[in-house]
C-alpha positions as CSV (number, residue, x, y, z in Angstrom):
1,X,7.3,-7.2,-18.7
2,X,6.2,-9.7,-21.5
3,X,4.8,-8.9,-24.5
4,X,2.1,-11.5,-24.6
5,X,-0.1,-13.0,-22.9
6,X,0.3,-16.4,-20.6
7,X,0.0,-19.1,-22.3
8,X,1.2,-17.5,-25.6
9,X,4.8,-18.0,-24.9
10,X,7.1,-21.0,-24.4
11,X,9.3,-20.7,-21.2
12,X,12.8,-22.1,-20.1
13,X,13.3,-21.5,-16.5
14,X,17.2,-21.9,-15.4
15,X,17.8,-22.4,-11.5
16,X,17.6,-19.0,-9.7
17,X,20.0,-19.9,-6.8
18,X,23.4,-19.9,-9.9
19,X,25.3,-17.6,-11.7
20,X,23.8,-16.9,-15.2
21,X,25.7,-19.0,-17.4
22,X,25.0,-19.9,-21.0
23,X,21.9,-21.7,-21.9
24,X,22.5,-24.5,-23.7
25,X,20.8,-25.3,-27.1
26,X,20.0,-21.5,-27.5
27,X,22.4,-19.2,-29.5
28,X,21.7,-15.5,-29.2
29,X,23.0,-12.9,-31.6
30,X,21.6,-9.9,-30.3
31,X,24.3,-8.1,-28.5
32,X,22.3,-5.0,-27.7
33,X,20.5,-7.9,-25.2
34,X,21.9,-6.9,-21.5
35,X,21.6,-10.8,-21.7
36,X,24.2,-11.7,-24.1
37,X,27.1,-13.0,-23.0
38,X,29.4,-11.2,-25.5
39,X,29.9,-14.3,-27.5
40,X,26.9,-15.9,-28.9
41,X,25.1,-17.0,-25.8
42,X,22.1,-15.9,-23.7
43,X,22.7,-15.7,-19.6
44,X,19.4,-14.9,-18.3
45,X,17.9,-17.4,-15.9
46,X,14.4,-17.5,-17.8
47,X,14.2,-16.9,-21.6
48,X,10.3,-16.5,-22.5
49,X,9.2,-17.0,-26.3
50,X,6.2,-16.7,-28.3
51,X,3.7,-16.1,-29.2
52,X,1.5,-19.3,-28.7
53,X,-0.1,-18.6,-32.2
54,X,3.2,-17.9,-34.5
55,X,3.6,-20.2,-37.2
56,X,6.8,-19.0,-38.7
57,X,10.1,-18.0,-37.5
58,X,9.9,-14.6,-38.3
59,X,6.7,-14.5,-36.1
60,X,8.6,-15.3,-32.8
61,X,9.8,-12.9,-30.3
62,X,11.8,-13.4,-27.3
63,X,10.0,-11.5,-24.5
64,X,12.9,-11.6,-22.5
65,X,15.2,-9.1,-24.6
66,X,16.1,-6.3,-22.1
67,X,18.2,-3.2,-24.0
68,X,22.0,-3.6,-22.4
69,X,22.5,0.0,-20.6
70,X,25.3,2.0,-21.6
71,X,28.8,0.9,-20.2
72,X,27.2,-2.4,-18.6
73,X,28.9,-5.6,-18.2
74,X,28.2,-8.5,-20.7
75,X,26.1,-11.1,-17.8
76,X,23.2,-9.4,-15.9
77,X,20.5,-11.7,-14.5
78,X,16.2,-12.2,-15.7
């Protein structure tokens, strides 16, 4: 589900038919991400960020976030 609307957000699409695996160039601190790899890396195939009109940093959000469930492992997949 994003948060904004198409267009507003900048997209990297990784290829569907791998294993997640880290994206590289993009360092991810949020470990509460069902995403993060448990180190400092994001494994989701598509990482969606926006919105089109932020003009700061603290204006961007990654749409792609998804809460980690209790007791899951550290790579799930977008």
């Amino acid at each position: 589900m994003a948060i904004f609307g198409p267009g507003e957000y900048f997209n990297v699409d990784i290829d569907a038919d791998r294993r997640p695996h880290h994206i590289h160039g993009i360092v991810c601190d949020v470990t509460s991400c069902a995403y993060h790899d448990g180190d400092s890396f994001c494994t989701a195939r598509r990482v969606h960020v926006g919105p089109l009109y932020a003009n700061t940093t603290g204006q961007t959000l990654c749409a792609t976030f998804k809460p980690r469930e209790m007791g899951a492992s550290t790579h799930s997949e977008a």
